[in-house]
C-alpha positions as CSV (number, residue, x, y, z in Angstrom):
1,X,0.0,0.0,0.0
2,X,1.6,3.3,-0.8
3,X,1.3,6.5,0.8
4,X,1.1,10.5,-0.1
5,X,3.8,13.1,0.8
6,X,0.5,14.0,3.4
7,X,-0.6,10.2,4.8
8,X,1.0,11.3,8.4
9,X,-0.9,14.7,8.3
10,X,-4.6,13.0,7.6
11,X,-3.9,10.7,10.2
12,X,-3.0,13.2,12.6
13,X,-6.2,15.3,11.9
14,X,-8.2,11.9,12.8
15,X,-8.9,10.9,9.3
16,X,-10.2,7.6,8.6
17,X,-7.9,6.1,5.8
18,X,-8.9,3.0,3.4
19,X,-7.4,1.8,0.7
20,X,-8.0,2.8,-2.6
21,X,-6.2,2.7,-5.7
22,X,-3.1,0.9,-4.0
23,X,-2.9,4.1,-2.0
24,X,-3.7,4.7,2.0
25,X,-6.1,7.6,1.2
26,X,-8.7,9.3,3.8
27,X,-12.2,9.0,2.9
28,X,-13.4,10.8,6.0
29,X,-13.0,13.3,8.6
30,X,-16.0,14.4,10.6
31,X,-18.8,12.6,8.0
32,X,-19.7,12.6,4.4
33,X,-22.7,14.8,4.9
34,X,-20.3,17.5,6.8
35,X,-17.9,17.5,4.2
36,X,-19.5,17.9,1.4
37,X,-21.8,20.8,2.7
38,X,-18.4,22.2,3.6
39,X,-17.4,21.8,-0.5
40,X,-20.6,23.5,-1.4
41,X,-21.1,26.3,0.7
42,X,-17.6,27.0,1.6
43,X,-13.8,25.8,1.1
44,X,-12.4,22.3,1.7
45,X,-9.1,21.0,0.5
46,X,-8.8,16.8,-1.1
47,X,-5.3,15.2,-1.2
48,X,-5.7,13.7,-4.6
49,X,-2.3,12.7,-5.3
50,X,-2.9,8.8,-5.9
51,X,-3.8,10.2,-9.4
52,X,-1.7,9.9,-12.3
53,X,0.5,12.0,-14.2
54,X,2.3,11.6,-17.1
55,X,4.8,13.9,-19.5
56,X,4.0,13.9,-23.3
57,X,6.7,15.9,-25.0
58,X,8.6,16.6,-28.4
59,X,7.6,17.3,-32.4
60,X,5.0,14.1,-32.3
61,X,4.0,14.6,-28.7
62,X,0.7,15.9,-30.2
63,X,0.3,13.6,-33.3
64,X,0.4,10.6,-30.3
65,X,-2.1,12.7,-27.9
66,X,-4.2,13.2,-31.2
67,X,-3.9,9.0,-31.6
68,X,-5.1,7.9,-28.5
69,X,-7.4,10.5,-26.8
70,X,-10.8,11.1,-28.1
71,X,-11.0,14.8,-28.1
72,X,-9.6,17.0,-30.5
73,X,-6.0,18.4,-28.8
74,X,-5.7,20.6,-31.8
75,X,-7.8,23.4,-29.9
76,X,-5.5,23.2,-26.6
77,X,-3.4,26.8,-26.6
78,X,-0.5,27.1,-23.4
79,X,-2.8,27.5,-20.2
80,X,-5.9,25.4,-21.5
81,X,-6.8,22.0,-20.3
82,X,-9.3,19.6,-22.3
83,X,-11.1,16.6,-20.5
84,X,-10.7,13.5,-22.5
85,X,-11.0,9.7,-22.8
86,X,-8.9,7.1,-24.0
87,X,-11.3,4.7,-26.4
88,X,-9.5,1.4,-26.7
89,X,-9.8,-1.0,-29.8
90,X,-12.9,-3.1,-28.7
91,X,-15.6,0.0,-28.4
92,X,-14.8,0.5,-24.7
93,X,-12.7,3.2,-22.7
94,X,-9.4,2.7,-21.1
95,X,-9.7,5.6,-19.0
96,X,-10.8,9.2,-18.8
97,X,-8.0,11.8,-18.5
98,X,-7.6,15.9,-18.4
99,X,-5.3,16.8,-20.8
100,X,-3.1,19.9,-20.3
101,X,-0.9,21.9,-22.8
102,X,2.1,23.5,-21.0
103,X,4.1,24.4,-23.4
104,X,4.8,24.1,-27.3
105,X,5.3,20.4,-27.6
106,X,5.0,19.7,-23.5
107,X,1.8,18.3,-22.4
108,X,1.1,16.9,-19.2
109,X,-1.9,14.0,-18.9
110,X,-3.9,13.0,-15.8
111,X,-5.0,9.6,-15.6
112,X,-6.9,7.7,-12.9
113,X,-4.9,6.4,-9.8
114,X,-6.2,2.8,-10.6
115,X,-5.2,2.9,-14.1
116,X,-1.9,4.4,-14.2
117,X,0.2,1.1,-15.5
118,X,-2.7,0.4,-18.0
119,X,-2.4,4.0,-19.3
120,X,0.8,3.8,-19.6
121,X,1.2,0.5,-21.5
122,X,-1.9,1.6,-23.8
123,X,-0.3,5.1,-25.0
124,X,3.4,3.5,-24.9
125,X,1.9,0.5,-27.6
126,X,1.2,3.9,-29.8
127,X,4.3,5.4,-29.4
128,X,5.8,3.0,-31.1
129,X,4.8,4.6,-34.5
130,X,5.4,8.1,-33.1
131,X,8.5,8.3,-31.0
132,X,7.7,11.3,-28.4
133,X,9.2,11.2,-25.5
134,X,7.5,10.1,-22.6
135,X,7.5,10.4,-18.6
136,X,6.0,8.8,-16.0
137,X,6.0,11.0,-13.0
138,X,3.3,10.4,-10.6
139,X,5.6,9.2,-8.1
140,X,7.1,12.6,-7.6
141,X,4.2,14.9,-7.7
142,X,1.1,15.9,-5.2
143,X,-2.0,16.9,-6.2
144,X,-4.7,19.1,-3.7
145,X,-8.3,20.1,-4.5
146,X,-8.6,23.4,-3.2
147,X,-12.8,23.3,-4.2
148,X,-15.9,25.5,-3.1
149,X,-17.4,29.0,-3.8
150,X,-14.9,31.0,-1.4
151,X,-12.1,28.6,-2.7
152,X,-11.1,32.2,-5.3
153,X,-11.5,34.6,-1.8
154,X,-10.0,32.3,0.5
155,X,-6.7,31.5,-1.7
156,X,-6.0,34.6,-3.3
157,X,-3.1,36.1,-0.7
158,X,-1.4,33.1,-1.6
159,X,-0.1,33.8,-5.2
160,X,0.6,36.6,-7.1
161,X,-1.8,35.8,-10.4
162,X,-5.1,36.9,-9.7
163,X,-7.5,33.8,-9.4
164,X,-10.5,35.1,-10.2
165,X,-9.2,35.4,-14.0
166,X,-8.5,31.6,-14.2
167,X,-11.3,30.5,-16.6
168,X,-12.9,27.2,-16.0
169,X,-10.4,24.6,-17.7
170,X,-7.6,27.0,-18.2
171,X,-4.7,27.1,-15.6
172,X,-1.3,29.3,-14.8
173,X,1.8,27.9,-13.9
174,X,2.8,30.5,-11.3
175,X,3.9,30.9,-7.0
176,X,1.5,29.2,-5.1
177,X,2.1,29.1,-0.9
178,X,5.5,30.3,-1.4
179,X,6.6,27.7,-4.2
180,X,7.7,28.9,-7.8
181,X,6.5,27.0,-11.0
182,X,3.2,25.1,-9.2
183,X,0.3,24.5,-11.8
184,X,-2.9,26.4,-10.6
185,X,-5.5,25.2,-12.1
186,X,-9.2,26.0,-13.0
187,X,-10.9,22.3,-12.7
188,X,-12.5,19.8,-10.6
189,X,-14.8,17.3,-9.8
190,X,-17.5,18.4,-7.4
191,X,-19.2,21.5,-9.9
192,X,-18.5,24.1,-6.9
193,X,-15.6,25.9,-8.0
194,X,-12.3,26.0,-7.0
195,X,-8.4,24.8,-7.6
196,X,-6.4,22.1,-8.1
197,X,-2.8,22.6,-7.1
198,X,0.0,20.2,-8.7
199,X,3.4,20.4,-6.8
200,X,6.6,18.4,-5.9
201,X,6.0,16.1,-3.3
202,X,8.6,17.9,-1.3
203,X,6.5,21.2,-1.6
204,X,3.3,19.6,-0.5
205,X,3.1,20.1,3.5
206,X,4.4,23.5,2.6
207,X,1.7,24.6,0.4
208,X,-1.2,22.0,2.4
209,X,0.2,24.1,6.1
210,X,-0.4,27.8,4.0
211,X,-3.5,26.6,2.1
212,X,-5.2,26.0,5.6
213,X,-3.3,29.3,7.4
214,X,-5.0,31.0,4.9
215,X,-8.2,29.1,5.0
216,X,-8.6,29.7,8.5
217,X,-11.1,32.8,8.0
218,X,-13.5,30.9,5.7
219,X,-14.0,27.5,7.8
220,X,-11.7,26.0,5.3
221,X,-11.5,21.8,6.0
222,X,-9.7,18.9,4.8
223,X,-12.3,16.6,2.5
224,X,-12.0,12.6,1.9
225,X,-13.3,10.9,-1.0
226,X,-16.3,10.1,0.2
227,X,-17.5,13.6,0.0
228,X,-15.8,13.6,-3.1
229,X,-17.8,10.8,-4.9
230,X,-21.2,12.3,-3.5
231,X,-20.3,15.5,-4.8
232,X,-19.1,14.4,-8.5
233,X,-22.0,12.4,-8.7
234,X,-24.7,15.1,-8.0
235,X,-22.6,16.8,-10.9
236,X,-23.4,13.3,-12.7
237,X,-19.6,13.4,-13.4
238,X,-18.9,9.6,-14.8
239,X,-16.4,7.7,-12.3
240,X,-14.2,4.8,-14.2
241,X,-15.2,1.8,-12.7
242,X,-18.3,2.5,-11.8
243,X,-20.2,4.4,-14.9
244,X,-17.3,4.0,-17.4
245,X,-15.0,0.9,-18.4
246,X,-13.5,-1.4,-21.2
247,X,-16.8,-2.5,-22.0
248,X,-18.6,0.9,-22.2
249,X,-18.1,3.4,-25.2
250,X,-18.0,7.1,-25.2
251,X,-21.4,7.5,-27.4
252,X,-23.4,5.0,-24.9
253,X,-21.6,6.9,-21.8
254,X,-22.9,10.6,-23.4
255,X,-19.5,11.5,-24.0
256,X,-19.7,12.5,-27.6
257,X,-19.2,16.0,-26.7
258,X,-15.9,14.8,-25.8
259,X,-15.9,12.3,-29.1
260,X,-14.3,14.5,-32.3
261,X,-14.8,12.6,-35.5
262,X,-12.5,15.2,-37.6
263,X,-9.6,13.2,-36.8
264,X,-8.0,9.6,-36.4
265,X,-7.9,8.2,-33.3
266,X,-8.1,4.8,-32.1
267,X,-11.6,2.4,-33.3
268,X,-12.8,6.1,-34.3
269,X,-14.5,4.3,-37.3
270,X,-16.1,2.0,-35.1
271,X,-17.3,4.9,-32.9
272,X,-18.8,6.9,-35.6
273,X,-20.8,4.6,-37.0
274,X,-22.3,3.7,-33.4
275,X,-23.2,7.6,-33.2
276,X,-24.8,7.7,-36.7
277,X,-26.7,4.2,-36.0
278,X,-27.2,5.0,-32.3
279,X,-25.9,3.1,-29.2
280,X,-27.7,-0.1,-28.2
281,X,-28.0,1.5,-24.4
282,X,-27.4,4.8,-22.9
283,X,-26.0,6.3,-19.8
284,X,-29.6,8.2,-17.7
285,X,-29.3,10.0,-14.3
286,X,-32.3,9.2,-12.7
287,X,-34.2,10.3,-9.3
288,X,-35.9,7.9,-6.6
289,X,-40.1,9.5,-6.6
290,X,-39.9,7.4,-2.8
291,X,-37.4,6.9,-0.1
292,X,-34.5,4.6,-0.9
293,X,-30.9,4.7,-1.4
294,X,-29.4,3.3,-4.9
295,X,-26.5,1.8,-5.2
296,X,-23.9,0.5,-7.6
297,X,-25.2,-3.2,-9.2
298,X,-28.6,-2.7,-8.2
299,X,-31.0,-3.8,-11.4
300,X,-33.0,-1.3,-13.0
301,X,-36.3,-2.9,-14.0
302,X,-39.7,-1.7,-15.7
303,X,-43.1,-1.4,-14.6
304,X,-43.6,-5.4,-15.3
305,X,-40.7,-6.0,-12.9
306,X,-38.1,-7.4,-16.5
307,X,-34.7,-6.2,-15.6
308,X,-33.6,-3.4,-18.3
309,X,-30.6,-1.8,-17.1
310,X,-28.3,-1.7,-13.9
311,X,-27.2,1.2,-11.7
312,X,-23.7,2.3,-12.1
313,X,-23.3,4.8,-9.2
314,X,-26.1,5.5,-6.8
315,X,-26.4,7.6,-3.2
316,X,-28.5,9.5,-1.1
317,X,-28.2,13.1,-1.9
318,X,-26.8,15.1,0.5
319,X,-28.0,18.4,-1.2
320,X,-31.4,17.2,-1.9
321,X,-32.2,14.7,0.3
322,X,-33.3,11.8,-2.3
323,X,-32.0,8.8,-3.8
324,X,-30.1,9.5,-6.8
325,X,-28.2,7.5,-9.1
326,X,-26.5,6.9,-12.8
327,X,-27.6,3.7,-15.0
328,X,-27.5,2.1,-18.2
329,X,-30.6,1.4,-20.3
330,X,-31.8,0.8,-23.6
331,X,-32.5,4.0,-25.5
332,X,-36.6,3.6,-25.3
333,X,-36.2,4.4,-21.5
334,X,-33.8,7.2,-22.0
335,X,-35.9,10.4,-22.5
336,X,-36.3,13.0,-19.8
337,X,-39.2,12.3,-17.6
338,X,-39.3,8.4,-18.5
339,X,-40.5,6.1,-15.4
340,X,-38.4,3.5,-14.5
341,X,-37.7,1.1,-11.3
342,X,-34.7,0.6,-9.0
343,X,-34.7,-2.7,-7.6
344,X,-33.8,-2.1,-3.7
345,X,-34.0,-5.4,-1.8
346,X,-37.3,-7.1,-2.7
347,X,-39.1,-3.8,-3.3
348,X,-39.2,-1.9,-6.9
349,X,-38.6,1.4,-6.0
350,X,-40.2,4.2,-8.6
351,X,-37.6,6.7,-10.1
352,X,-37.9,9.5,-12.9
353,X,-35.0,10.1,-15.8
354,X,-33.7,13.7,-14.5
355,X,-31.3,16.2,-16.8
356,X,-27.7,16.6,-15.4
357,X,-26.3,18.1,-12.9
358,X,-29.1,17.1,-10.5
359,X,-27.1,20.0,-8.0
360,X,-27.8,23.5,-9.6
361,X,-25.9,25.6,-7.8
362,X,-27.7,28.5,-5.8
């Protein structure tokens, strides 16, 4: 089991740490509920750096990104990021990444903790034919989400760029907490706002001891990923595992926003002709009409009790107080207001196919 430059600080602050990933990660400090009302209203701070990141860099470093990730990198500029996926050759997704450009011909990807060797392997099998240089260095760097509507107020004595004019998905490389050349940037994955820092490992309890100095004013507190799953799914922000895999596609998943067909990239053919025909079964957020709590694996079954989908993430809402989940079903049950049933024990529970984000923000 390996650890973050920060394992001794969450276990000093009473955090309760699992595993996860192959890392000793906290997934709570005071309580789920807590936490992420903290994220929403306020400031709290994640230690996400079980999550992987990788160099791309040279004259091909973009024909290789181009190759392997489904969205078009051609439109990334210095200081712009681009969420991504990686389809593989069977219809299904190796992972989903953020893709940053940091300089001409330096681009920096961030890949899922659990899937950092399979990444690496997958985009390495294409570099064979392109030659950029590549670096694994998630071993040496830290990665905080700094996330929540005063995350801009709270932070801002601690660097010199002003944070308010950080777009969403664009980032400066810039001081941070007293460290030179730290990536602030612009995205997350709770839909309230907010940082993520990437530093050194060795500049980690630095900036983490500042971030909360600062903090102090605004009720700032460290979050686990608990919070952090409750919060991305009220976004209906897909989790790999759970609502995308090997055996799910981009179109299916309702990721063809993120899907750009003016290029090559890996079963692209395959892909488009699954948008044009349409997928066999979609990805629907969907809301329990009763109480319940849905969870991943629990069948999804119509009003004659036939199984016709399963749920793929599911919780009880801690900003709305219902059952909420994410499933697959076959297109006939996907439209907005559709009733379905979420098979809870020996009771079919009623539910309604919602719009995303199920949180609107106040």
């Amino acid at each position: 089991m390996k650890n973050t430059a920060l394992t001794a600080t969450h276990e000093s602050l009473g955090a309760k740490m699992v595993p996860f990933a192959g890392y000793n990660m906290p997934v709570s400090y005071e309580g789920v509920n807590a936490e992420h009302e903290t994220v929403r209203n306020g400031v709290g701070v994640f230690d996400v750096s079980h999550m992987g990141e990788f160099l791309i860099s040279g004259p091909t470093a973009l024909d290789l990104i181009q190759k392997v990730s489904s969205n078009d990198a051609t439109k990334l500029t210095i200081g712009r990021a681009q969420y991504s996926c990686l389809p593989n050759e069977t219809g299904g997704i190796v992972d989903d990444l953020i893709i940053y450009k940091i300089k001409e011909e330096q681009y920096l990807l961030v890949v899922n903790a659990s899937n950092i060797e399979k990444d690496w392997n997958h985009i390495s099998s294409y570099n064979e034919e392109f030659k950029a240089d590549m670096t694994n260095i998630s071993e040496g760097y830290s990665l905080l989400a700094i996330q929540g509507p005063k995350a801009v107020e709270a932070m801002q004595s601690l660097t010199s760029v002003n944070l308010a004019d950080i777009k969403f998905y664009h980032f400066e490389v810039a001081d941070f907490a007293g460290i030179d050349n730290v990536i602030i940037s612009a995205t997350g994955y709770t839909g309230s706002g907010g940082f993520e820092i990437y530093c050194k490992n060795d500049e980690v309890k630095q900036i983490w001891d500042k971030v909360f100095e600062a903090g102090a004013d605004f009720e700032i507190k460290p979050i686990g990923l608990a919070a952090r799953d409750t919060l991305r799914l009220e976004m209906g922000y897909c989790l790999y595992g759970n609502d995308i895999d090997d055996n799910t596609s981009p179109i299916e998943a309702g990721l063809g926003w993120v899907t750009k067909f003016n290029k090559d990239f890996v079963n692209s053919v395959a892909l488009e002709k699954e948008k044009q025909h349409g997928a066999e079964r979609k990805l629907i957020a969907f809301e329990l009409d009763e109480r319940g709590i849905p969870r991943h694996g629990y069948d999804i079954v119509d009003g004659n009790g036939k199984t016709i989908g399963v749920v793929t993430s599911g919780t009880m809402s801690p900003s709305m107080g219902s059952g909420i989940g994410l499933g697959y079903v076959p297109p006939i049950f996907s439209d907005i207001g559709s009733k379905i049933n979420i098979q809870i024990r020996k009771k079919a529970v009623p539910a309604t196919v919602v719009k995303l984000p199920f949180y609107k923000s106040k």
